[in-house]
N, C-alpha and C positions, 0 to 999 in steps of 0.2 A: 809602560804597560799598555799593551795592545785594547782600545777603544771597545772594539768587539767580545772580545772574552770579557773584559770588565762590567758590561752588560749582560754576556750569559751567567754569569759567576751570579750577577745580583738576582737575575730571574730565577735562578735555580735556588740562591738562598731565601728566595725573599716565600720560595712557595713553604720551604721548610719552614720558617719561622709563623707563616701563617698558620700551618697544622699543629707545631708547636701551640700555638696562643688557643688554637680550636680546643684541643686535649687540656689546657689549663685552664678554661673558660669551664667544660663541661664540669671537671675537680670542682671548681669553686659554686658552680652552680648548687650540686651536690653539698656540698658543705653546708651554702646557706639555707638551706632547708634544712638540714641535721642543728646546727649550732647559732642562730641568727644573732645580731647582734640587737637589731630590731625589731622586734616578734611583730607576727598577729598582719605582715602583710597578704592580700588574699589576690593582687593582680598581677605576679610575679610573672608570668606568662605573655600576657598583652604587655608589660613595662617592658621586658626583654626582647620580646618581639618586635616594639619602633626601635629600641636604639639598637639593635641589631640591620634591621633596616635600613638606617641612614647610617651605619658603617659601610652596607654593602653597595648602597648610591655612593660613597665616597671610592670606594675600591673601584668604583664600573670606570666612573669619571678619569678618575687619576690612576688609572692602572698603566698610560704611558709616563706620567711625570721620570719614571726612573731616568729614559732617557737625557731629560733636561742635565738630571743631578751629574751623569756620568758625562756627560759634556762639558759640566761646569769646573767638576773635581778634576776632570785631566786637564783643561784647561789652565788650570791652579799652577797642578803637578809639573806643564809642561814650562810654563813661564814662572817658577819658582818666586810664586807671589805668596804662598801660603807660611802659616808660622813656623807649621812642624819640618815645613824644607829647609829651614833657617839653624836645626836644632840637631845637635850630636848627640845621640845616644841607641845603645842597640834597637833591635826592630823592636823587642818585647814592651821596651821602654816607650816606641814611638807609641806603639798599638794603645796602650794603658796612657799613655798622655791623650790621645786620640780620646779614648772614653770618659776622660774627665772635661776637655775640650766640648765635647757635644754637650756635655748633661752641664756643664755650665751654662752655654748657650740656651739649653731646655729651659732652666732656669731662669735666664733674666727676659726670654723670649715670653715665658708664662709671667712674671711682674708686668714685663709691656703689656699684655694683653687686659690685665687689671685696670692700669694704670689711662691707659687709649680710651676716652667713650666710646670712636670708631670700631676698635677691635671688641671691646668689651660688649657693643651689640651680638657679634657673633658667638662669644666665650659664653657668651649668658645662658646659650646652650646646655651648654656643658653643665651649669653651676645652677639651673632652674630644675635639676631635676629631684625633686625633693622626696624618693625612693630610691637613692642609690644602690647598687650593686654592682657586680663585675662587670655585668653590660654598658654598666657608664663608663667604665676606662673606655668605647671607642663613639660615643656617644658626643661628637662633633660638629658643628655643621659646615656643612660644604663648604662657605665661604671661609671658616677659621682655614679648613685644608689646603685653602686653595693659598692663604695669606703665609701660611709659612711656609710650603713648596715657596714661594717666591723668596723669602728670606731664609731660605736655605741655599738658594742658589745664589745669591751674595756671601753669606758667611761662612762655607763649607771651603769653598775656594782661599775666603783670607785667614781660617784656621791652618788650612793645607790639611782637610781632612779626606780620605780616599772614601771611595764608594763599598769595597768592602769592609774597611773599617766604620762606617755608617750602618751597615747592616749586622756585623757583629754587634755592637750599641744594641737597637734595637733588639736582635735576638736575645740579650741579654736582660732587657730594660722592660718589655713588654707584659711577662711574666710578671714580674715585679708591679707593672703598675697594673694590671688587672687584679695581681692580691690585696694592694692599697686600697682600691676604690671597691672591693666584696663586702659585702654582708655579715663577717664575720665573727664571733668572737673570739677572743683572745684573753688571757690575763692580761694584768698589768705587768707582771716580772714575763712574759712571753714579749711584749708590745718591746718593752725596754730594752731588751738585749737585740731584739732585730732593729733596734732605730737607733744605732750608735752606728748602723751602715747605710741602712737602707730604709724610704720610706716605707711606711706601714699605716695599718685602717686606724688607728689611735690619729694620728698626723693628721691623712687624711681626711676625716670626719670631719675636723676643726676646721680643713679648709672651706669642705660644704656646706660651713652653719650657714644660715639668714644672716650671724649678726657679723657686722662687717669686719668689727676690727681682728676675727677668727678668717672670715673669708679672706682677706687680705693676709693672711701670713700659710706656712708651711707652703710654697710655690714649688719645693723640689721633686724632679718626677721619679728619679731613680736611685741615688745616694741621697743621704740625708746631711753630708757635710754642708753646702749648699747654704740652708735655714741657718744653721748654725755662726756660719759664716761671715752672713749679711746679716742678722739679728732680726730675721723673719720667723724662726721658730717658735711654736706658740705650742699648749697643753691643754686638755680641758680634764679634769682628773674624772668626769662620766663622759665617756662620750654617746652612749644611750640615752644620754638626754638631750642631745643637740637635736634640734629642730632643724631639718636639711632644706635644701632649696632656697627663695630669694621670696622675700614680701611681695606682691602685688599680681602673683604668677595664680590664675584661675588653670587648678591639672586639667579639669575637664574639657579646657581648650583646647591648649596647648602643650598637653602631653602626647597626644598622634604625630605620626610620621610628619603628614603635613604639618601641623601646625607647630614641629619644631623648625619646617625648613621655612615658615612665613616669618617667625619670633622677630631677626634682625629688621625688618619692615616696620613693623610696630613704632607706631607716633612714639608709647609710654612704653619702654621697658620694666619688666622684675627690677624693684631697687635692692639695695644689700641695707637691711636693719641696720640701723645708726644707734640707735637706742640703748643703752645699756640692760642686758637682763636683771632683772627681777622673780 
């Protein structure tokens, strides 16, 4: 498959998938204000405003990476180093092996990042923000972006996964995880039947608490087989009473733009509560 169309193909999907996620970013917006799961927040506006922010420093920066990825994935394709070149089954089949392949990857890529103190200074981003909402599904810091662009361009090749089969992923995944990480409520029998597929804000909450041995499990970003799997699936039967974000994290600081993109600097990180609740 011709180098260049595979490029256009991705620039053209990738701006769909953005307006996609724009339009289901606004929905959930909307929502948590009607139905919150955690009342009585009053800085919804300023919180959404930084991590919206360093989504958009991340998009400026990396708005060529695609090329890397379409270099690496034909390169795969072209020297038949990848898995799915290895594997007989119709395209339907490859496509659906393709999406189980990545979100696996999602998967133990997000354990590394736990498990790394190196990575886990950057992730800690993500996991200090002790107001979650929609806006945290893009709520990153540059250096996390920048770490797995680079280990995607190692493992996409030895999956033998294609560049538009990466963006179908994504179009499909993104959605998904901006609903995860919302503000919103749900029953318990709604929670249940959507997380026999997919993750969901019950999951996801758990992963946000302070107390570690919660932050430490639910790692899956877009099927929920995943947790299941590996015996990282965890429940909290409220999850309106998890306490989000990491000990030792002053918001007043280090809740601004800046001072999420300083955090990895920091002598003393946010630690994850060890401590058993009480």
């Amino acid at each position: 498959m011709n180098e260049k169309w595979l490029l256009l193909r991705q620039l053209d999907t990738g701006h769909t998938k953005h307006l996609v996620a724009a339009v289901v970013l606004v929905c959930l917006w909307t929502a948590e204000g009607l139905i919150p799961l955690h009342r009585g927040r009053t800085r919804r506006l300023a919180h959404g405003g930084a991590n919206l922010g360093l989504a958009l420093i991340n998009a400026v920066i990396f708005q060529g990476a695609g090329i890397g990825l379409v270099w690496a994935t034909d390169w795969g394709q072209r020297h038949q180093v990848g898995l799915l070149t290895a594997v007989q089954l119709p395209v339907w089949g490859l496509w659906i092996l393709a999406i189980l392949l990545i979100d696996g990857w999602q998967y133990f890529w997000h354990r590394i990042n736990h498990r790394l103190p190196f990575l886990w200074r950057f992730h800690a981003v993500h996991h200090a923000d002790a107001e979650m909402d929609a806006t945290s599904a893009v709520r990153f810091h540059t250096g996390e972006i920048g770490f797995s662009f680079l280990a995607r361009l190692l493992v996409l090749p030895l999956l033998g996964v294609t560049v538009p089969q990466l963006l179908l992923y994504e179009a499909i995944s993104l959605p998904v995880i901006l609903f995860h990480h919302s503000n919103i409520r749900l029953t318990n029998n709604q929670d249940r039947w959507l997380r026999w597929l997919l993750v969901t804000p019950w999951m996801h909450q758990v992963h946000h608490s302070h107390w570690q041995p919660e932050t430490d499990s639910n790692y899956s970003s877009f099927l929920s087989i995943w947790d299941r799997l590996f015996g990282s699936f965890r429940l909290n039967p409220d999850p309106a009473t998890i306490r989000l974000g990491l000990d030792g994290w002053r918001e007043a600081d280090w809740r601004s733009l800046p001072g999420m993109l300083k955090t990895p600097l920091r002598r003393r990180l946010p630690q994850k509560e060890k401590r058993p609740i009480r």
